[in-house]
BADRENDREN-423571 format. One record per residue (C-alpha): residue in three letters; z, y, x. Coordinates in pm, whole numbers, plus 50000, padded with zeros to 5 digits. Layout:
BEGIN
["ALA",[Z,Y,X]]
...
// end
This chain:
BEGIN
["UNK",[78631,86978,24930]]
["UNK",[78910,86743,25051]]
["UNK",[79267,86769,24934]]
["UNK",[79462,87092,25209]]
["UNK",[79723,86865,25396]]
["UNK",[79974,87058,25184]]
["UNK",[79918,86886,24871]]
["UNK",[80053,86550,25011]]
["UNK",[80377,86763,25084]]
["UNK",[80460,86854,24778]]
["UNK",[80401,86665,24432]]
["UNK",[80527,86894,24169]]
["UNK",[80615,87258,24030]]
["UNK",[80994,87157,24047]]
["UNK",[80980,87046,24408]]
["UNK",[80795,87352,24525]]
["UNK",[81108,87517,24316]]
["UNK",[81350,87331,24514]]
["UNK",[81156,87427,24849]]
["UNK",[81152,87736,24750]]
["UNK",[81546,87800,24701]]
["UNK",[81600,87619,25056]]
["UNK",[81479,87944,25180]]
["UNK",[81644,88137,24926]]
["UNK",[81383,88228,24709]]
["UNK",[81461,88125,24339]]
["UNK",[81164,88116,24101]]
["UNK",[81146,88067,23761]]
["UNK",[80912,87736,23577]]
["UNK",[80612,87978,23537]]
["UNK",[80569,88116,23908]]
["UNK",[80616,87751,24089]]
["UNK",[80396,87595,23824]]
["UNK",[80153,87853,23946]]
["UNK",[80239,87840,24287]]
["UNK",[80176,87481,24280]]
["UNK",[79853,87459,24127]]
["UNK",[79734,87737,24390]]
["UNK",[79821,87488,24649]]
["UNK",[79682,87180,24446]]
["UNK",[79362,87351,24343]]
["UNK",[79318,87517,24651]]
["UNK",[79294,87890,24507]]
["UNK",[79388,88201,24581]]
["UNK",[79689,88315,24412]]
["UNK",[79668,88679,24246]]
["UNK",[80072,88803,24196]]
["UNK",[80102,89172,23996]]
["UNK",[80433,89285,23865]]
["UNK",[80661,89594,23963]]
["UNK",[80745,89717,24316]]
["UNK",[81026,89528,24439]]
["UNK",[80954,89232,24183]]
["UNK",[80950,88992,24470]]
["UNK",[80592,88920,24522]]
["UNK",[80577,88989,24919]]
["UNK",[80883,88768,24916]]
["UNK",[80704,88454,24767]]
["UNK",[80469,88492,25014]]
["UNK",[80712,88465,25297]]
["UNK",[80905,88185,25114]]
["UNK",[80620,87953,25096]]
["UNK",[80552,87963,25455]]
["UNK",[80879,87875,25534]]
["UNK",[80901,87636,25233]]
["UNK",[80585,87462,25397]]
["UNK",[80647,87561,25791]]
["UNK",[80348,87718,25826]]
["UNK",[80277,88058,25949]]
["UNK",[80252,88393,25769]]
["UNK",[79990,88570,25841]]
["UNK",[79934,88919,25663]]
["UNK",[79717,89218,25588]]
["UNK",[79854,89479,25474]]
["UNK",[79565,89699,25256]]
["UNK",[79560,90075,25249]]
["UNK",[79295,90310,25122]]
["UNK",[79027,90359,25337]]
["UNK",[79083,89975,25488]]
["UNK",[78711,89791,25605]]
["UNK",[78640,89476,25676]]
["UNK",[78657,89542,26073]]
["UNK",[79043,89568,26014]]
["UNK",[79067,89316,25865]]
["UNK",[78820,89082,26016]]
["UNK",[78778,89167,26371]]
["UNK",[78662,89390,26616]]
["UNK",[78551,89417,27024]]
["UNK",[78766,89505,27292]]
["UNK",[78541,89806,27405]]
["UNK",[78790,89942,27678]]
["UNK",[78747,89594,27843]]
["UNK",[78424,89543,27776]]
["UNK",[78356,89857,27966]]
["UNK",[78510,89745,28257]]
["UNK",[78370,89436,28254]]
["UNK",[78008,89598,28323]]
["UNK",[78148,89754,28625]]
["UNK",[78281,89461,28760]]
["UNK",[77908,89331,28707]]
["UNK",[77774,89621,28849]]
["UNK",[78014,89615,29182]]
["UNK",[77947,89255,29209]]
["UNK",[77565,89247,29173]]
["UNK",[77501,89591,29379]]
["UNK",[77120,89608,29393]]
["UNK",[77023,89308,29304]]
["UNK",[76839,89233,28977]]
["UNK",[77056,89217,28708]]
["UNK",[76964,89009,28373]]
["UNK",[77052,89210,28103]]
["UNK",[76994,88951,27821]]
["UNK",[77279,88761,28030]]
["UNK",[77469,89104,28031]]
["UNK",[77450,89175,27688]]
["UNK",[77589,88832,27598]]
["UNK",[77859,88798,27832]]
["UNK",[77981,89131,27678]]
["UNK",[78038,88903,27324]]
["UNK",[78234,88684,27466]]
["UNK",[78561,88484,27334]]
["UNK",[78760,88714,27561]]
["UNK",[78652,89018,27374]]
["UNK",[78667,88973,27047]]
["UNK",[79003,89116,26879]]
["UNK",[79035,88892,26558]]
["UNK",[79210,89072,26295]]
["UNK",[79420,88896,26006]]
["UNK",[79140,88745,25815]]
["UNK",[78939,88607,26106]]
["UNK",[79310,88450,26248]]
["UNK",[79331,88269,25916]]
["UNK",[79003,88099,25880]]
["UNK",[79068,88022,26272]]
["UNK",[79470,87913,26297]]
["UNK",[79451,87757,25938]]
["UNK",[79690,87570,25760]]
["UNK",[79872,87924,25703]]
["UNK",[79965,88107,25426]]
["UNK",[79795,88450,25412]]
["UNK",[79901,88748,25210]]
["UNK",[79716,89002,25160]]
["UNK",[79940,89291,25044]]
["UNK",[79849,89594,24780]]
["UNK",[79501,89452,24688]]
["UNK",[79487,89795,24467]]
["UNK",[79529,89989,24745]]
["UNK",[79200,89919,24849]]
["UNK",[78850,89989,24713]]
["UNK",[78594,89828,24572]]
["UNK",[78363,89772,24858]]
["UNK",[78637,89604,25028]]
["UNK",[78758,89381,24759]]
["UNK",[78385,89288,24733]]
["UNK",[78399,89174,25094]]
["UNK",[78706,88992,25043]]
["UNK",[78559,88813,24705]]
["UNK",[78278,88691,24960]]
["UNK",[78516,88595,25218]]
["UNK",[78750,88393,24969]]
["UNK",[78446,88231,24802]]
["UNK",[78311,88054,25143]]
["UNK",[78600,88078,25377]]
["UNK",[78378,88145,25642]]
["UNK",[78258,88496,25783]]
["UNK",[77978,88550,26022]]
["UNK",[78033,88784,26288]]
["UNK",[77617,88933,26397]]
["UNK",[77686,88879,26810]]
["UNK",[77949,88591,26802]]
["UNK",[77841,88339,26497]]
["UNK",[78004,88209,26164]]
["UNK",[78331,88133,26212]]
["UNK",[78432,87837,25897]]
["UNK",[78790,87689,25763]]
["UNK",[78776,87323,25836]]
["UNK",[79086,87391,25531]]
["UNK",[79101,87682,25322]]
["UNK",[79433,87917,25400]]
["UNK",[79667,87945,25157]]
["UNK",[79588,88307,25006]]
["UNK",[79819,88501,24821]]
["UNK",[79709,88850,24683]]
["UNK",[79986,89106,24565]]
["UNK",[79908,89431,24334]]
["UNK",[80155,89707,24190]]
["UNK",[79868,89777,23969]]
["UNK",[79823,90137,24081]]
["UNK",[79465,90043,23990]]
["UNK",[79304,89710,23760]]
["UNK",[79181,89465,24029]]
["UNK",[78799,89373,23923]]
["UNK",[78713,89113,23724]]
["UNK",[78511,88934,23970]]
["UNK",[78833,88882,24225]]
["UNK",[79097,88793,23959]]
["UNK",[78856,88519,23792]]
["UNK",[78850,88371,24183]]
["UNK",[79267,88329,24188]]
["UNK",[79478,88174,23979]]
["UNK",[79729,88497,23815]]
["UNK",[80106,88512,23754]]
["UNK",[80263,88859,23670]]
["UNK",[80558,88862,23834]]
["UNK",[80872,88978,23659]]
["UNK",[81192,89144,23778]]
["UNK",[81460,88812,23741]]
["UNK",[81725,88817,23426]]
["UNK",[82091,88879,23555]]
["UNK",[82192,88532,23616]]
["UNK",[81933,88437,23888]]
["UNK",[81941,88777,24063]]
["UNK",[82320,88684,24111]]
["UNK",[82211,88358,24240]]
["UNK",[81982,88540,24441]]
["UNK",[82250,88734,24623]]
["UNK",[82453,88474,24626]]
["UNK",[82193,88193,24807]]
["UNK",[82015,88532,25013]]
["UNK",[82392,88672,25107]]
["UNK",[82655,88398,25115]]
["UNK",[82918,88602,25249]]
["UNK",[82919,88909,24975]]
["UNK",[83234,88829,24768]]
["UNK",[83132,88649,24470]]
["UNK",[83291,88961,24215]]
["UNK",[83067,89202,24454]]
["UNK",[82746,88974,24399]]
["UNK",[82768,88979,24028]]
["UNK",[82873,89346,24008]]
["UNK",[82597,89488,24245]]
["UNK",[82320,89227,24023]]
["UNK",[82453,89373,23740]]
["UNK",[82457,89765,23829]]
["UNK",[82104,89738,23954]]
["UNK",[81959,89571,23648]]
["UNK",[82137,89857,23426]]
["UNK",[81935,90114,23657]]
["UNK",[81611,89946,23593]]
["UNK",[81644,89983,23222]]
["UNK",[81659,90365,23297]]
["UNK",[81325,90520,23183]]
["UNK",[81361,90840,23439]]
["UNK",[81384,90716,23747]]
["UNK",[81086,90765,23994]]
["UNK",[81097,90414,24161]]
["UNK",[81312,90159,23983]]
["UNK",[81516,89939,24226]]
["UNK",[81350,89593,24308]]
["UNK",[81558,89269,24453]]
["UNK",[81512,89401,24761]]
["UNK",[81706,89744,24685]]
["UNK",[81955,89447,24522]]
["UNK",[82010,89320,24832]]
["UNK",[82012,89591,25057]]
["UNK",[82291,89765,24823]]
["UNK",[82489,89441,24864]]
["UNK",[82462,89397,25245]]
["UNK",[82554,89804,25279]]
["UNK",[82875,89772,25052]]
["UNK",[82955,89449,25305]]
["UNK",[82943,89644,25546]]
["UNK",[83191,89912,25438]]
["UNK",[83455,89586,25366]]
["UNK",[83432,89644,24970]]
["UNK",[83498,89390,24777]]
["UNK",[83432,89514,24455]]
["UNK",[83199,89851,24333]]
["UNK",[83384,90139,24215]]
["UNK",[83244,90458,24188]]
["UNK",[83346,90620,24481]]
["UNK",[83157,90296,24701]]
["UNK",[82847,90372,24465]]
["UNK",[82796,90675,24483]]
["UNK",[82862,90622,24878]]
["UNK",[82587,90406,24907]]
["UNK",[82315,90492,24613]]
["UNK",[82085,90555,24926]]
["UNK",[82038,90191,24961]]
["UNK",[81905,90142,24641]]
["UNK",[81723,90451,24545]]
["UNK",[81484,90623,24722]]
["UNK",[81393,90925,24583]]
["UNK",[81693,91223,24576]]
["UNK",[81600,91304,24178]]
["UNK",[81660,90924,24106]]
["UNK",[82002,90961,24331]]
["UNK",[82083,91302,24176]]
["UNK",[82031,91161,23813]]
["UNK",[82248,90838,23837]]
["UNK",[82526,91039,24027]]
["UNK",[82558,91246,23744]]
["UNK",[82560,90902,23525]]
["UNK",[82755,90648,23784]]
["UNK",[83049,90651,23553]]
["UNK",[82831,90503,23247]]
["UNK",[82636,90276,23431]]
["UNK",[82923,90121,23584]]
["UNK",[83137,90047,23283]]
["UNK",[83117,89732,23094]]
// end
């Protein structure tokens, strides 16, 4: 298989890095060495960690990094491969047979011509997969891998192993280059075997202090610097809490930042916090419990 064309754009973990933080995105050595070798290798990239560890994120930063487009599938129990392969356009293949119909009238109609006009380009609805292998160079994620089940991760091992897929009325539909693949899991489930040895793996970890302050910082220039560091800091003390239903992620980081901005603060105190723990927590016995603890959590 032939180098993608995105290997000759980037030469190294640390520039991917540096690409990367352009967009805002800071990672640490072990995710763009990772990253890197996904996109040198050619592999699928498996990323598990927490929920809100900034795996979706990465995603979206590497098509921007590399100007390419995002395309993603978002997995949910029950999912199939005709969501997220393709699938006809019935309603206008219907009407298409009447138009056949009101145009032939009685004369002889050749059905074998029928049946194939009715699988034509026109028709076919191509869901996130099938847009990948057609539109690539992208990047495509495919979110919450253990959402799904194991039929469906047994398709996508098949897909990801040829990327190709042969559709029964239309024909096989090949990557002249393999899409860049990124997989997410919040481990709600183990992801087989079989999938994981196809990707290269990173867990993904919530970032130490300083670089979530950078990340508010580069993601949020105009949050007062005091604000960045004291939001960064207040978030990582409620992720060390071993009661909370859902932990805040960067994302809950840097929504709690943009809703004090909004309010003019300049600094958190505990009357802004407790105004605004709704941006950060999302269940009301998480918001209830650090209420009653603000005062602790806030102090030095």
């Amino acid at each position: 298989m032939r180098n993608p064309v995105w290997v000759h754009t980037v030469s190294s973990p640390p520039e991917l890095a540096d690409l990367l933080a352009e967009t805002g995105y800071l990672s640490d050595e072990g995710l763009a060495t990772v990253g890197y070798l996904a996109l040198a290798m050619g592999r699928p990239l498996l990323l598990e960690g927490e929920p809100g560890a900034g795996k979706t994120a990465l995603a979206e930063a590497l098509a921007e990094a590399l100007d390419l487009r995002l395309i993603r599938l978002q997995c949910h129990e029950g999912i199939d491969a005709s969501q997220a392969l393709y699938d006809w356009d019935f309603a206008r293949q219907i009407l298409h047979l009447r138009t056949v119909e009101a145009t032939r009238g009685d004369a002889e109609v050749d059905q074998a011509e029928v049946e194939k006009s009715l699988f034509d380009e026109r028709f076919l609805l191509a869901r996130p997969i099938l847009q990948a292998l057609r539109e690539t160079p992208v990047v495509l994620l495919i979110d919450e891998i253990d959402r799904a089940d194991d039929e469906f991760e047994a398709f996508l091992l098949e897909v990801l192993s040829t990327s190709a897929v042969t559709i029964p009325e239309y024909g096989t539909v090949a990557a002249s280059t393999p899409p860049i693949v990124v997989l997410t899991s919040n481990r709600t489930r183990e992801v087989h075997d079989a999938l994981k040895r196809r990707c290269l793996y990173h867990w993904v970890e919530h970032p130490d202090l300083d670089r979530e302050i950078e990340i508010v910082r580069r993601r949020l220039p105009d949050v007062p610097p005091l604000l960045a560091e004291q939001v960064a800091w207040a978030t990582a003390r409620l992720r060390q809490r071993d009661d909370l239903v859902k932990p805040p992620g960067v994302a809950e980081t840097l929504d709690w930042a943009r809703a004090l901005q909004a309010l003019g603060a300049t600094e958190l105190d505990l009357g802004t916090a407790a105004a605004t723990l709704g941006s950060v927590l999302k269940y009301r016995e998480d918001t209830e419990r650090v209420r009653a603890a603000l005062s602790g959590i806030l102090s030095p």
